[in-house]
N, C-alpha and C positions, 0 to 999 in steps of 0.2 A: 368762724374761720379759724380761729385760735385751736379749738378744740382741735376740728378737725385737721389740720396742719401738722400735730403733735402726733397724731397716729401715721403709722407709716402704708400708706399705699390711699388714704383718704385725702383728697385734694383742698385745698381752702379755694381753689378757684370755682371750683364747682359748687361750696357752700355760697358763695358770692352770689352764683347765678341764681339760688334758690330761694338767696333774698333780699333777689332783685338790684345789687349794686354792683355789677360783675363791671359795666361799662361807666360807670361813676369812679371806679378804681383804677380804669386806665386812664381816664383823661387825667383824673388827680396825680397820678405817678407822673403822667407824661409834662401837667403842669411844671415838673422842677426842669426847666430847659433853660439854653441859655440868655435868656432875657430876665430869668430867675436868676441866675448867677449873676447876670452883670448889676441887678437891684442892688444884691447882698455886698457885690466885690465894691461897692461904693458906695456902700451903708446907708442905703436907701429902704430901711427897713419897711416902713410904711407902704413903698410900692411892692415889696418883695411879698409883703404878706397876700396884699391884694390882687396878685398876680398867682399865688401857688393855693390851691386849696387844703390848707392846711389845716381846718378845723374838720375837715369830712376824715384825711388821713388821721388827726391826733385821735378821731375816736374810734376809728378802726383800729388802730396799730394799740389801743390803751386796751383796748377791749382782747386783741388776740394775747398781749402779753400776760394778762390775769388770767385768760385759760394756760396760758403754757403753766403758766407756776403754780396754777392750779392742779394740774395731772399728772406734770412730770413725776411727783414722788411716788405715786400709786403705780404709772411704767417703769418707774428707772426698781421699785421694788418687783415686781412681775419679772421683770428680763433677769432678775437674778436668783427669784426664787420658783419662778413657774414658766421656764423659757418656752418648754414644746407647748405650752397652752396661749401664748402671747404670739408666739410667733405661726402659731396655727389659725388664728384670727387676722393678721396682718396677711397669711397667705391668702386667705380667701377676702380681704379687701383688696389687694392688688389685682385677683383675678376679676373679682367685678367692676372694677377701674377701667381694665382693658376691654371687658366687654363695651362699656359707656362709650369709651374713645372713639373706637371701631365704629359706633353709631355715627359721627362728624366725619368719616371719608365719603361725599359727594360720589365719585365715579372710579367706581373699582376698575385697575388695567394691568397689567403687567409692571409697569415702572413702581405702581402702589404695593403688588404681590414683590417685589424684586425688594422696595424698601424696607417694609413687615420682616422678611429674611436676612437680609443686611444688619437690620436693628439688633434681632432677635440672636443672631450669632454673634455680634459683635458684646454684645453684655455679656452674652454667656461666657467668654472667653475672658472679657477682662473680670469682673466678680471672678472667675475659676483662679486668674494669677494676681489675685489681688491678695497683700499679706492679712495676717487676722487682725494686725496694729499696725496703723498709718500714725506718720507725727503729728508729734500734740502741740505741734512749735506755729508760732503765729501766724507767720506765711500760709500755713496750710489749713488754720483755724478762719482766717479771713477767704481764701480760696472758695471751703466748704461752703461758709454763709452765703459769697459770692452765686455759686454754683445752684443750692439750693432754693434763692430766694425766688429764683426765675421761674420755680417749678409752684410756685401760688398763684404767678397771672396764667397757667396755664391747665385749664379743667381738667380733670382727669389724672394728672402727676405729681405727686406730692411729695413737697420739699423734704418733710421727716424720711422719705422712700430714699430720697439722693442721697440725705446723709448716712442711710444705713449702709450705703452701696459705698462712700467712700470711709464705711471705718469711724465715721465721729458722731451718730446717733446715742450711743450709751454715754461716751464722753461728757455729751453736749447735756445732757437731762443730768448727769450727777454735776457736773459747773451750775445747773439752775439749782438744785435741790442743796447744793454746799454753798449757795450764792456767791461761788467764785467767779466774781464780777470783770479781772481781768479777760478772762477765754470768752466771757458775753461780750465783750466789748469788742475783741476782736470781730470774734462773727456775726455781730453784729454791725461793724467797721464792713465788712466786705456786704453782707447782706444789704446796706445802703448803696455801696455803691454800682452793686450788680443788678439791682432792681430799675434805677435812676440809667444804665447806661445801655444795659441787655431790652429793656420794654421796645424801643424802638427796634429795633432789631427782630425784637421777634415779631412783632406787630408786620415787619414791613414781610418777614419771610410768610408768614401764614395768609397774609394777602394775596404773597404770587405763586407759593409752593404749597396752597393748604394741603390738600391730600397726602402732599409726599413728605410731609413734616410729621402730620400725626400719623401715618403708617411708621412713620421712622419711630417716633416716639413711643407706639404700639408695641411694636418688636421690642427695643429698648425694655419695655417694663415686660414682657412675657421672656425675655433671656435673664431677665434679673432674678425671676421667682430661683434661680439656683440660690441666694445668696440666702433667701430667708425659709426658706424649707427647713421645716420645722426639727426633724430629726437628725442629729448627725452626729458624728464619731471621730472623739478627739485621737488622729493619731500621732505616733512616738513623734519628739519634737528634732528638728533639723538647725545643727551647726549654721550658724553665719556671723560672719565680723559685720560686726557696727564701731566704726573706727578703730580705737585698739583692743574693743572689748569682744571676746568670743562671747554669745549669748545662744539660748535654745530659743526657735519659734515653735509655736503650735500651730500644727494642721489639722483642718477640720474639711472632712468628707460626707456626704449626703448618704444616707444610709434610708432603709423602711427598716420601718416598726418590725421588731420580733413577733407580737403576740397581737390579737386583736383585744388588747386589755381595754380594761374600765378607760387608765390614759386614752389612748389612741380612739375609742369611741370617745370621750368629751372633744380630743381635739380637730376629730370630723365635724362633730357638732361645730366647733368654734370657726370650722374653714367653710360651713353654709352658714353658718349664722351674718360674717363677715362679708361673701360675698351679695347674699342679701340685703344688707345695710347699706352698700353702696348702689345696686341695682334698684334700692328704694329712694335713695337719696336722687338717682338719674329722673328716676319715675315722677318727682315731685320737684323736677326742675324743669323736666318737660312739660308738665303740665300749667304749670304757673307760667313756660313762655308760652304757650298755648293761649291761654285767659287775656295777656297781654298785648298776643296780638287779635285776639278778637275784640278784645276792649278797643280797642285802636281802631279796627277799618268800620265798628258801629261808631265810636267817637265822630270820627270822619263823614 
């Protein structure tokens, strides 16, 4: 789950399901509720433990943080030295994400076809006026984690994808690789508490709203691919006051490739190669709930 978390448009919820502990990871999240609280708020340690499952969490969560710090330095080196080939691989994981997604809408209608376009414009437009640097100030480092963490109980969306989309994904992997432990603590400060407060919430929405959620979320990640398309063009930088300081921003446009060069054929290669991996990863998760439920009605 770690690994795949760390890639942007690869879901850790979806590696969940592939093995096998996708609904083991909700109970245990949803185990910290307020009967957990009230153990801890009156040092009842011994119930608290016995109440949160916290040795299934401790090895998950050990297990995904040795992938992060394991890859980060190999992406956070990529995105600086081979962008259009990193980000031509993340394009074509996001599109075979959306494919997956699309597989969980139940009963296609117009309110689902109206959601899908809702999503789909509504990213497009914000990624379009969103700056190239968001604050690196803690409010907005806890936010991020907040925001992202939500998108691991959720197959198909993946949290490294949200933080690309708000600006703190390169940030975030050079704070792992510098082990600048204050900015991990932060996002990882909101990352607790967004996970602990958001699960029910989303739980209770995909219960009553399933379809019109993940169409939403569909759109959502097919209006985002503006942000990570691969080629683009730095242009001249624009005046703006940031308090008393005049400073230049850079603006970056979506452009195609000049030439059908050697680049651009590796990095088609790397936008099938990507969207394959996730279409495999679908493949071998369907098929394992498949096994599971036939294991089940022979058990029976």
């Amino acid at each position: 789950m770690g690994a795949s978390d760390v890639v942007p448009g690869v879901s850790g919820g979806t590696m969940a399901f592939i093995l096998g502990i996708y609904e083991n990871l909700l109970r245990a999240i949803k185990s910290f509720d307020m009967h957990a609280l009230g153990h801890l708020l009156h040092l009842r340690l011994s119930s608290f433990f016995k109440h949160v499952q916290w040795k299934f969490l401790l090895c998950v969560s050990g297990g995904i943080v040795c992938a992060i710090f394991s890859l980060a330095k190999i992406l956070n080196w990529l995105l600086i030295n081979k962008p259009v080939f990193i980000w031509s691989f993340f394009f074509g994981l996001i599109i075979g994400s959306v494919f997956t997604v699309v597989q969980q809408i139940d009963k296609w209608n117009p309110s689902v076809f109206t959601a899908i376009v809702s999503g789909t414009i509504s990213a497009y437009v914000i990624v379009g006026i969103m700056p190239v640097s968001t604050p690196n100030t803690p409010w907005f480092l806890f936010l991020s984690g907040a925001i992202a963490i939500c998108a691991m109980i959720l197959p198909g969306i993946s949290g490294s994808f949200i933080l690309v989309i708000l600006g703190k994904y390169h940030h975030i992997l050079a704070a792992v690789n510098h082990r600048d432990f204050m900015t991990l603590f932060f996002v990882a400060s909101g990352a607790c508490c967004g996970i602990v407060l958001f699960v029910r919430l989303l739980s209770l929405m995909f219960n009553k709203y399933h379809d019109i959620i993940v169409a939403i979320l569909t759109g959502f990640m097919i209006g985002s691919l503006r942000k990570v398309w691969p080629w683009k063009k730095t242009c001249e930088g624009i005046q703006q006051i940031a308090g008393d300081i005049l400073k230049n921003t850079q603006v970056q446009v979506n452009v195609l490739p000049s030439s059908c060069n050697t680049e651009v054929q590796l990095s088609l290669f790397l936008m099938i190669s990507g969207l394959f991996t996730v279409l495999i990863i679908s493949f071998l998760a369907e098929r394992k709930k498949t096994k599971h439920i036939n294991s089940g009605c022979t058990g029976s």
